[in-house]
N, C-alpha and C positions, 0 to 999 in steps of 0.2 A: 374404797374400790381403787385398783390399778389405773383406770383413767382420769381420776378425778383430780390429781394434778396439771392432769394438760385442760382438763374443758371444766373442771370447778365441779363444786357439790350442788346437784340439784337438790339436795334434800335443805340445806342450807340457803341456797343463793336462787333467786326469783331470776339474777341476768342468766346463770348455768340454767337452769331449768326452761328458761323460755329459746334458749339456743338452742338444747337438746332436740325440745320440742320441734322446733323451726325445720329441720331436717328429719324428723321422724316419718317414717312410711307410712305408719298407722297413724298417727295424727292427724296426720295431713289428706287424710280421704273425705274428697267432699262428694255430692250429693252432684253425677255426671254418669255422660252416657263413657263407663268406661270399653275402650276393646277386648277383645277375647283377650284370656291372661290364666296362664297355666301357673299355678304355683306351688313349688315343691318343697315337701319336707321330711325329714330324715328321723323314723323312730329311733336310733340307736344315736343320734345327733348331739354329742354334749355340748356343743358351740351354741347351736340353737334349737332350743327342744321343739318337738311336735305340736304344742299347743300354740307357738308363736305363729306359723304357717297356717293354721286354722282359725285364728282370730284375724289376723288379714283378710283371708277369704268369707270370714264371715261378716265381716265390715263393708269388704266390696261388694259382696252381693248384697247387702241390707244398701245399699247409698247407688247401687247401678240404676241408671234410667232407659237403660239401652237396653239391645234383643242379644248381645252377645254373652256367652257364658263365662262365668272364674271358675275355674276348676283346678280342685285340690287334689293333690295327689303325696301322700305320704307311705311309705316304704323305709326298711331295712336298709340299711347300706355296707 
């Protein structure tokens, strides 16, 4: 992969791999009351496909303790 000279192979290295993680969005969702949080994603997206926006939001809402909503919203662009 094009990045894997500047942050190392997580597929090889447990120190790449646990940095990666350390900043990941999805990883890092724990079990809180989060705020409303609209999240958007792009069907025609080749940067970041549609399913990545949708596992977000369904992460957040499996782990939310709170009354406020995540809500997905995916569209064409």
């Amino acid at each position: 992969m094009q990045e894997w000279p500047e942050w190392g192979n997580p597929l090889t290295s447990q120190e790449a791999y646990d940095y990666i993680a350390s900043y990941s969005p999805y990883d890092n969702v724990r079990v809180s009351s989060y705020p409303a949080t609209l999240i958007l994603g792009g069907l025609t997206d080749s940067r970041v496909t549609y399913w990545e926006p949708a596992k977000m939001a369904a992460i957040m809402r499996d782990h939310n303790t709170g009354p406020n909503k995540i809500i997905l919203k995916a569209r064409a662009f």
